[in-house]
N, C-alpha and C positions, 0 to 999 in steps of 0.2 A: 504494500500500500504506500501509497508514494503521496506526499503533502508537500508543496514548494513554499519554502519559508519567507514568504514573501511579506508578512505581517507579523507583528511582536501575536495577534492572537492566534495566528496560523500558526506560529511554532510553541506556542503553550498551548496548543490543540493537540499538534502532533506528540506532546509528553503524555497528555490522555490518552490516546489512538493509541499507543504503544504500552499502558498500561494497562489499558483496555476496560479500567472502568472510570466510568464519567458523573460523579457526583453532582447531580443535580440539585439548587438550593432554591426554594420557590421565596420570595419574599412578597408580601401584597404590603403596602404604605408601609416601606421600612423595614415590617416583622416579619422572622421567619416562620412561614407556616410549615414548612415541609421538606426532609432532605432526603433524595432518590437517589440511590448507587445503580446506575443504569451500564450495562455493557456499551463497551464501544465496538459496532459490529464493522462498520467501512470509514475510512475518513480520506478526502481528497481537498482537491485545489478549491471546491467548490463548499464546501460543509463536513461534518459526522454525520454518520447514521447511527444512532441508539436504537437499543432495545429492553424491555423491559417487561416483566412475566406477573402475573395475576399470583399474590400470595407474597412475591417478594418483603424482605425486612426494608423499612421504612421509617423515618425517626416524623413524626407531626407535633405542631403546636396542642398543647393538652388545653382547648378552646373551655369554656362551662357548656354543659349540657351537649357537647358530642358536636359543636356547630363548628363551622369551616370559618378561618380565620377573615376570608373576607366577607362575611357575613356578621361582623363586630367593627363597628364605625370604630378609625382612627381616635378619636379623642376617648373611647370608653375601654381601650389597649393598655395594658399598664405597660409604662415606661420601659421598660428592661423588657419587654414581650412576653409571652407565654414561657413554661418549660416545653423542653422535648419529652416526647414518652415513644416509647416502641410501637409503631403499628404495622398494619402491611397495605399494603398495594392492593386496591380492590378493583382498578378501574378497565379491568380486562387486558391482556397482553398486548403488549405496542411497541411502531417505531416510531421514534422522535428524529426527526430531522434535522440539526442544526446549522444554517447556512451561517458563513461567516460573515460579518461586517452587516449583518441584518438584524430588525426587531422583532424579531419573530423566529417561531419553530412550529413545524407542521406533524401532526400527531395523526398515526393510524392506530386504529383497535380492531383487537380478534376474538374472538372466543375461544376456548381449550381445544375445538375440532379445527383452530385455522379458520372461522368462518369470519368475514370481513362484519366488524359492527360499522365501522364509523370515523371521518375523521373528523378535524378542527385545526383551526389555525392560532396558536397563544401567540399574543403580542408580548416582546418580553426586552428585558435588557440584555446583551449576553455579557456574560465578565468570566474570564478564563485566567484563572490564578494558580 
């Protein structure tokens, strides 16, 4: 797999690509809601491909009452954010796409047979550290 280092994010892509897992860190206003250890399955001139499987270990914000962090307005968040607690990954198997130097990543879902549920497009910031 060949990645041309033609960007400081291109080549702290390529140290993911070769380690082959891709920690995905969701923040919504700030906070972190959610961090994803995603396989790194292809990575070129053009983006990664991730992958990620139904069941996988997942660290989430421990929100009250079981609710998704961005469903708690920014001013009612406490300052420091939530803790992490262990969860898993329930949102059906998928590939994440991550194109370089874009806001965005394009997301496909499968079910356990491989059968295509669905995709979506997140608007997002990328930062590869």
């Amino acid at each position: 797999m060949e990645i041309e280092p033609d960007s400081l994010v291109e080549q702290r892509l390529r140290m993911v690509v070769e380690c082959s897992i891709l920690n995905w860190h969701l923040y919504i206003g700030g906070h972190l809601s959610q961090v994803e250890p995603m396989e790194a399955v292809q990575g070129d001139s053009i983006g990664v491909l991730a992958a990620v499987s139904t069941g996988s270990e997942v660290l989430r914000a421990d929100v009250p009452h079981n609710h998704h962090l961005r469903d708690v307005l920014p001013q009612d968040r406490p300052g420091g954010g939530y803790r992490m607690i262990p969860s898993q990954w329930k949102m059906g198997n998928a590939f994440v796409f991550f194109p370089f130097n874009e806001s965005y990543s394009v997301w496909s879902t499968y079910d356990c047979d491989a059968n295509f549920l669905g995709w979506y497009v997140n608007l997002e910031m990328h930062s590869f550290l």
